[in-house]
ZAMARGU-4260 file (C-alpha; in steps of 0.2 Angstrom, whole numbers, plus 5000, padded with zeros to 4 digits):
<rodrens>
0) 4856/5261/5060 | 4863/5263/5079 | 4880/5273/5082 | 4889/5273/5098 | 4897/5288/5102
5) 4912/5294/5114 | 4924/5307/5116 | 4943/5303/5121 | 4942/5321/5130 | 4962/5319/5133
10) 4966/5320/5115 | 4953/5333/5109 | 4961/5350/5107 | 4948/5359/5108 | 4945/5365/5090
15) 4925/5365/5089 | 4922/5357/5075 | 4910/5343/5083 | 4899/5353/5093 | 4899/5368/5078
20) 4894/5356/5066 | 4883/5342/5076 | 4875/5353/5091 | 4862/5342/5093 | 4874/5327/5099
25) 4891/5338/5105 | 4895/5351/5118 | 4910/5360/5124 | 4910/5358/5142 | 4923/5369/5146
30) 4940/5376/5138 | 4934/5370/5120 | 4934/5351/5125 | 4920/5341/5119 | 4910/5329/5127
35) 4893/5321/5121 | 4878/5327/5126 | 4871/5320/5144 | 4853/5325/5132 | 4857/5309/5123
40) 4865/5298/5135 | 4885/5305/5139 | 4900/5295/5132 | 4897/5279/5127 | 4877/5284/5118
45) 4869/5273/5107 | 4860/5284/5095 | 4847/5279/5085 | 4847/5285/5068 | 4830/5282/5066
50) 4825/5292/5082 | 4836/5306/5080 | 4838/5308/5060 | 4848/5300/5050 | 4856/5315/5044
55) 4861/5318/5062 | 4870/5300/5060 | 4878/5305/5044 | 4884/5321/5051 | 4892/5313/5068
60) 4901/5299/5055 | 4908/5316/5042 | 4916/5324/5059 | 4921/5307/5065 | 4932/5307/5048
65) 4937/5327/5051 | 4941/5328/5068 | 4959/5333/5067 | 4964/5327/5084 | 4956/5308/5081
70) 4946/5311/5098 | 4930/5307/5091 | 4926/5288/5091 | 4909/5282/5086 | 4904/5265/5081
75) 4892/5256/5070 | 4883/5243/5082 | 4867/5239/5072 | 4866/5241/5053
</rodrens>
Protein backbone atom coordinates (compact mmCIF):
# COMPACT_ATOMS: atom_id res chain seq x y z
CA UNK A 1 0.00 0.00 0.00
CA UNK A 2 1.15 3.74 -0.90
CA UNK A 3 -0.29 6.76 1.26
CA UNK A 4 -0.14 10.33 0.30
CA UNK A 5 0.26 12.54 2.83
CA UNK A 6 -0.23 16.48 3.50
CA UNK A 7 -0.93 18.73 6.03
CA UNK A 8 -3.53 21.84 5.53
CA UNK A 9 -1.04 23.70 8.18
CA UNK A 10 -4.00 26.72 8.07
CA UNK A 11 -6.44 24.54 9.90
CA UNK A 12 -4.20 22.54 12.32
CA UNK A 13 -4.34 23.95 15.73
CA UNK A 14 -1.44 22.93 16.88
CA UNK A 15 -2.50 20.01 19.23
CA UNK A 16 0.45 17.38 18.73
CA UNK A 17 -1.22 14.70 18.28
CA UNK A 18 0.33 13.73 14.67
CA UNK A 19 3.79 14.15 15.35
CA UNK A 20 3.45 12.55 19.34
CA UNK A 21 1.92 9.68 17.92
CA UNK A 22 3.59 9.20 14.32
CA UNK A 23 7.27 10.92 14.66
CA UNK A 24 8.68 8.95 12.09
CA UNK A 25 6.32 10.93 9.30
CA UNK A 26 5.24 14.33 11.44
CA UNK A 27 6.96 17.33 12.82
CA UNK A 28 6.12 20.52 14.57
CA UNK A 29 7.80 23.24 12.67
CA UNK A 30 7.09 25.80 14.93
CA UNK A 31 4.14 27.20 17.30
CA UNK A 32 2.80 23.46 17.50
CA UNK A 33 1.80 23.42 13.64
CA UNK A 34 2.61 20.25 11.81
CA UNK A 35 4.00 19.72 8.61
CA UNK A 36 5.31 16.25 7.12
CA UNK A 37 8.70 15.38 7.33
CA UNK A 38 11.06 16.99 4.43
CA UNK A 39 12.85 13.10 5.68
CA UNK A 40 10.06 11.52 3.73
CA UNK A 41 9.41 13.78 1.03
CA UNK A 42 7.29 17.22 2.57
CA UNK A 43 3.60 17.76 1.90
CA UNK A 44 2.23 15.80 -0.77
CA UNK A 45 4.78 12.28 0.25
CA UNK A 46 3.85 9.06 -1.19
CA UNK A 47 4.89 6.59 1.48
CA UNK A 48 5.33 3.24 0.88
CA UNK A 49 3.97 1.06 3.38
CA UNK A 50 6.24 -1.46 2.48
CA UNK A 51 9.40 0.60 2.82
CA UNK A 52 8.41 2.33 5.83
CA UNK A 53 6.33 -0.38 7.91
CA UNK A 54 3.12 -0.95 7.51
CA UNK A 55 2.32 -0.21 10.97
CA UNK A 56 3.66 3.22 10.22
CA UNK A 57 0.84 3.34 7.40
CA UNK A 58 -1.83 2.25 9.93
CA UNK A 59 -0.82 4.67 12.43
CA UNK A 60 -0.76 7.81 9.87
CA UNK A 61 -4.50 6.49 8.79
CA UNK A 62 -5.68 6.18 12.97
CA UNK A 63 -4.45 9.96 13.33
CA UNK A 64 -5.83 10.84 9.97
CA UNK A 65 -9.29 9.67 11.84
CA UNK A 66 -8.36 11.63 15.38
CA UNK A 67 -7.03 14.68 14.26
CA UNK A 68 -9.53 17.14 15.79
CA UNK A 69 -8.86 19.88 13.53
CA UNK A 70 -9.32 17.66 10.10
CA UNK A 71 -5.81 19.00 9.03
CA UNK A 72 -4.41 15.88 8.25
CA UNK A 73 -5.37 14.59 4.66
CA UNK A 74 -3.80 11.36 3.53
CA UNK A 75 -4.77 9.28 0.55
CA UNK A 76 -4.70 5.75 -0.63
CA UNK A 77 -3.16 5.92 -4.21
CA UNK A 78 -1.98 2.19 -4.62
CA UNK A 79 -3.84 -0.65 -2.81
Amino acid sequence: MKLKVMVDQDLCTACALCYDEVPEVYVDVGDGIAAVKEEVGGDGAILDCAEIGQDVCDRVLEITEECPSGSLITEVVEE
